[in-house]
Every structure is written in C-alpha cells, then in structure tokens.
C-alpha positions in Angstrom: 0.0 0.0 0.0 1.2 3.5 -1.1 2.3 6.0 2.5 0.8 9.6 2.4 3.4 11.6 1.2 3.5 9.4 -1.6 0.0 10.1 -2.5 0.3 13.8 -1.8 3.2 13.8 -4.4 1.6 13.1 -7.3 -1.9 14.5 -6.4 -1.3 18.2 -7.3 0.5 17.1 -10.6 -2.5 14.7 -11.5 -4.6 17.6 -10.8 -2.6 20.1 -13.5 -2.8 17.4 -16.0 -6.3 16.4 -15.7 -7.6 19.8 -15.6 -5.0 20.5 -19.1 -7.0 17.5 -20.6 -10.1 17.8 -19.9 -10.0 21.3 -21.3 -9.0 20.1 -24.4 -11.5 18.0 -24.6 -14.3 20.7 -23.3 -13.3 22.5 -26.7 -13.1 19.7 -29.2 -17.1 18.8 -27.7 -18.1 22.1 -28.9 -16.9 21.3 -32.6 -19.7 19.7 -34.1 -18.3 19.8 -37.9 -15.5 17.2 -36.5 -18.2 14.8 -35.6 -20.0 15.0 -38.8 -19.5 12.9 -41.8 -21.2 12.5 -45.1 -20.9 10.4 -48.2 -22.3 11.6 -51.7 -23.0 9.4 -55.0 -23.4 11.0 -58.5 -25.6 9.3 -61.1 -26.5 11.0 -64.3 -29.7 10.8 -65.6 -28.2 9.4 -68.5 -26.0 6.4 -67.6 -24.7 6.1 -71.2 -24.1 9.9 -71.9 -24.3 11.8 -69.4 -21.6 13.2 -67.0 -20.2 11.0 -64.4 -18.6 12.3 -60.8 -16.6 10.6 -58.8 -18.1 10.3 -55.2 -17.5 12.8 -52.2 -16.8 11.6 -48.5 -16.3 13.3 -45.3 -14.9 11.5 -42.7 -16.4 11.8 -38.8 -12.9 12.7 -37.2 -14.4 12.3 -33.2 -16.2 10.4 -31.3 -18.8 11.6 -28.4 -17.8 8.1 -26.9 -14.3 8.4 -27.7 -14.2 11.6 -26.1 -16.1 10.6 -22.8 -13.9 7.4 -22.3 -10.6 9.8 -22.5 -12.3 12.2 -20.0 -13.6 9.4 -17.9 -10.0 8.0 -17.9 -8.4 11.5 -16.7 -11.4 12.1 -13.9 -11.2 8.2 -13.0 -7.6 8.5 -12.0 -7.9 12.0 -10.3 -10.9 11.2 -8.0 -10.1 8.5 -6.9 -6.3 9.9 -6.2 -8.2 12.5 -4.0 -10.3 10.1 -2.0 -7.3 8.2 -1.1 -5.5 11.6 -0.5 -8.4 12.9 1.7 -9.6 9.2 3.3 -5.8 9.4 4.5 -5.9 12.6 5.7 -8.5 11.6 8.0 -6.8 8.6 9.8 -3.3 10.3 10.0 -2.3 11.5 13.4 0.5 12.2 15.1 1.8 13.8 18.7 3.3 17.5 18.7 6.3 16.0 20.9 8.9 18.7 22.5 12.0 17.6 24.9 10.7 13.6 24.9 7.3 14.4 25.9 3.8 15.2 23.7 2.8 18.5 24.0 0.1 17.8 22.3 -1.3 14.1 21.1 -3.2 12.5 18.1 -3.1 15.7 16.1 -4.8 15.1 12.5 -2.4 15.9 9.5 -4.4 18.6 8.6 -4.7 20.3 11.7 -0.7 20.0 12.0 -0.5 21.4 8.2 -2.4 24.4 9.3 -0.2 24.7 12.4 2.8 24.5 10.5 2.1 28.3 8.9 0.6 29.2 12.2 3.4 28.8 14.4 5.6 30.7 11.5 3.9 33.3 11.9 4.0 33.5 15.8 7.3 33.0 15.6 8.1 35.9 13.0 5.3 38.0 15.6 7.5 37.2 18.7 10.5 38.1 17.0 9.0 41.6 16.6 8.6 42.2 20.1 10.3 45.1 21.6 12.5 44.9 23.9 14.1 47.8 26.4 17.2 49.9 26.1 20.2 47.3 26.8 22.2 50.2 28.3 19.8 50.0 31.5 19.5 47.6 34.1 15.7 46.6 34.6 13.6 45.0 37.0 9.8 43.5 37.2 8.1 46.1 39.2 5.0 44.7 40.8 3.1 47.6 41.5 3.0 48.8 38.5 3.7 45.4 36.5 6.0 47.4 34.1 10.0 47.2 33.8 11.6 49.8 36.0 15.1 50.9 35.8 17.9 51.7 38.4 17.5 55.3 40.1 20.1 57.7 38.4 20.5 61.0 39.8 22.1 64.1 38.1 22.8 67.6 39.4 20.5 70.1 38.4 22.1 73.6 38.0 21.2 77.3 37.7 23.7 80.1 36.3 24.7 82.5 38.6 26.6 85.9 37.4 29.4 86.1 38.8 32.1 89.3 38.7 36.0 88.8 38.7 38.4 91.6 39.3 41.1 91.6 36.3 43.2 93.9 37.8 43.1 96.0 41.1 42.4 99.5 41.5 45.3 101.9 41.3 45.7 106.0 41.4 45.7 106.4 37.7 43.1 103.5 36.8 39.9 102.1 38.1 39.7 98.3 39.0 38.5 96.5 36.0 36.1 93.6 36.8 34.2 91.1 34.1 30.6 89.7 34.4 30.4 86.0 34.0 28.0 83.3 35.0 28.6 80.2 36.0 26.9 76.4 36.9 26.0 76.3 40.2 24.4 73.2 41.9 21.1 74.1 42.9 19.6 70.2 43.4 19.1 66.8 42.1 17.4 64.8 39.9 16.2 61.5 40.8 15.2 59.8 37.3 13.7 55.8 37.0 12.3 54.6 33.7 9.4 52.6 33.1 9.6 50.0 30.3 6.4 48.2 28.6 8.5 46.2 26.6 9.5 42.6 27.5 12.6 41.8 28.7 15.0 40.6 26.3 16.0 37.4 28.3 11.8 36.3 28.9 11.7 37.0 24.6 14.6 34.9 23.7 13.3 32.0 25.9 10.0 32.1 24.2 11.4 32.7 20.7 13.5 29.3 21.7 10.2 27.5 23.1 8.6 28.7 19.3 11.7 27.2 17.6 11.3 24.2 19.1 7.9 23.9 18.7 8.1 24.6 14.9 10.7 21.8 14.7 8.2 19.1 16.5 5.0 20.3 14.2 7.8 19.0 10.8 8.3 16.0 12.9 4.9 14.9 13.3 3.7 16.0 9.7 6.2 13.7 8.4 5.2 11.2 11.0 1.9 11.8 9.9 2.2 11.4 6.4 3.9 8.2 6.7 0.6 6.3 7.2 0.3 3.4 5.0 -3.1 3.8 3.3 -5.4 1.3 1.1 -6.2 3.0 -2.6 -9.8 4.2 -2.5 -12.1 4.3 -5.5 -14.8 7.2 -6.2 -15.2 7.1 -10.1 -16.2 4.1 -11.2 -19.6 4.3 -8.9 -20.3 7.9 -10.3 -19.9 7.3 -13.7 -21.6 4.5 -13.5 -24.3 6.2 -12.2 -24.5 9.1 -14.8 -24.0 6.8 -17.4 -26.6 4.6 -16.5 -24.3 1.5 -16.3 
C-alpha cells in the first residue's frame, strides 16, 4: 500500500494534468463539424451519356464516446487519487512532541499542516517584540507590573553671574572687573524609567520554546504522512451512475 506523502506527491501534478486534458476535450465537444460525416454518389440521368462524378466523403474525425472514455480515464484516476488523499488525511495523526514528551497528542495531519504556517507566523510576531534599552539595568516592578530601571541621579544647576576683578584698583586707573556666569548646583534629579516592553532574556526563551515547537510540528507532519493507506475508489460508482451502467 502506497504512504501519504507518496499520494500527496503526485496528487497536485494529477490535478494540472487532468484539468489540461479535460480542457481540451471541453473544446473539441463544442466542434460539431469534427463529428460529422457525409458520403455523396453522383448518377446521371443518363448512364450512357451523361456526366459522371466521382463520389465525395467526409470522414467523422471524433467520437462523443471516444471523447467521454478519454475524460472518464483523466477524472477516474484523479478522483479517486483524491479520495485516497483525503480518506488518508482523516486517519493520520500524530503527537506534537517537544524535549521527549507530547505537548500535544493524536493531532490530525491537517490540523498539523495548518499549524505549521501558524506557528511561523508567531514566531516571526514574537521576534518583533520590543525589547528595552540594553544600556539600563531593569527590574519587574509589581506595582505597576511594568519594567523599571535603576534610580540615576544628576545635578541640576542654575547660572549664577558672577564678577571677577582683572586687575586692582590703582591711582591712575579704576579696577576693571568682568561679568560672568557660572553652573552652580542648585539640586538633584532623581530619574527611574518605566519599560512596557518585555525583557529581552523572557523573549529569547520564548522565541527558543517557538523554535522548538516549529521543529516538532515538521516532525509529526512527516510522521503523519507516513501512514500506509489502502487506494480508494470514487469514479467508477459515479460514472456508473450518470452513465446509467
């Protein structure tokens, strides 16, 4: 008996073909002059005299039955490809096993085909996540159920003018003084930072849990598909029904 795999091979090539033939046959069907024929005899009203003309033939080049036993042929082996393809798909199961143990038994092959493009795309959504600034060091904070950073404090400061003598006072000059200003610590800041992000440690774990999980789902499709299955037949029971066999 053929596996799974096996029958999905071919199944989606048969499919192509079929659906190539039949079209050619849908247009042939639809040109009646091909299945029409004639033969035409001359004879002169006088057989000893008169004219005589050779005879004129048209051949029938198709068949109506000619044409439904090729279509029957290409449908036959199509339809009853697909019932084995689908009768399969309804026995095979396998377990979504991770680490030695089933995360997740007797999953039908078509359940873990869906789950295949499913889990690629949480994984490419998980990658996404953001994460917070590296050059912090963060913390769960329960009360607020963010991220929160260290404190870090900085000086806050406030110009202040501030007047220099340049040179003293003597009898023949005044003093000459300059007007600066300059930083003067006034207080501090106290600055934390709050983070809705998700750590970069709790993403990486996850993204690895994803990994892993899209690595068991290949596993058991494969599994899945390596179910030995007996050849169904649908065809031969329809056509014989239409056809009134």
């Amino acid at each position: 008996m053929p596996k799974l795999n096996q029958i999905n091979a071919v199944v989606t090539a048969r499919k192509g073909d079929a659906e190539k033939q039949i079209t050619e046959l849908y247009k042939l069907i639809q040109k009646e002059q091909l299945f029409t024929g004639r033969e035409r005899t001359y004879r002169p009203l006088d057989e000893i005299n008169g004219q005589k003309l050779p005879p004129e033939s048209q051949r029938v080049q198709q068949r109506a039955d000619d044409l439904i036993r090729q279509a029957r042929e290409k449908w036959t082996e199509l339809w009853n490809l697909v019932l084995t393809q689908d009768t399969g798909n309804q026995s095979a199961k396998a377990d979504i096993v991770v680490d030695g143990k089933a995360v997740l038994a007797n999953v039908p092959v078509t359940t873990l085909l869906f789950l295949d493009k499913q889990v690629n795309d949480l994984e490419t959504f998980v990658s996404k996540l953001p994460t917070p600034d590296p050059a912090e060091e963060w913390a769960h904070d329960p009360n607020s159920g963010l991220l929160r950073s260290k404190a870090n404090e900085s000086l806050r400061t406030s110009k202040e003018p501030t007047v220099i003598v340049k040179y003293d006072a003597t009898k023949e000059h005044p003093a000459q003084t300059e007007l600066f200003t300059k930083d003067v610590p006034v207080g501090t800041w106290t600055q934390i930072l709050y983070s809705g992000c998700i750590a970069a440690d709790r993403k990486n774990a996850i993204l690895a849990r994803v990994r892993k999980l899209q690595d068991a789902i290949k596993v058991a499709k494969e599994q899945a598909n390596l179910l030995e299955i007996e050849r169904q037949k649908a065809a031969e029971a329809l056509f014989g029904y239409v056809f009134g066999e």
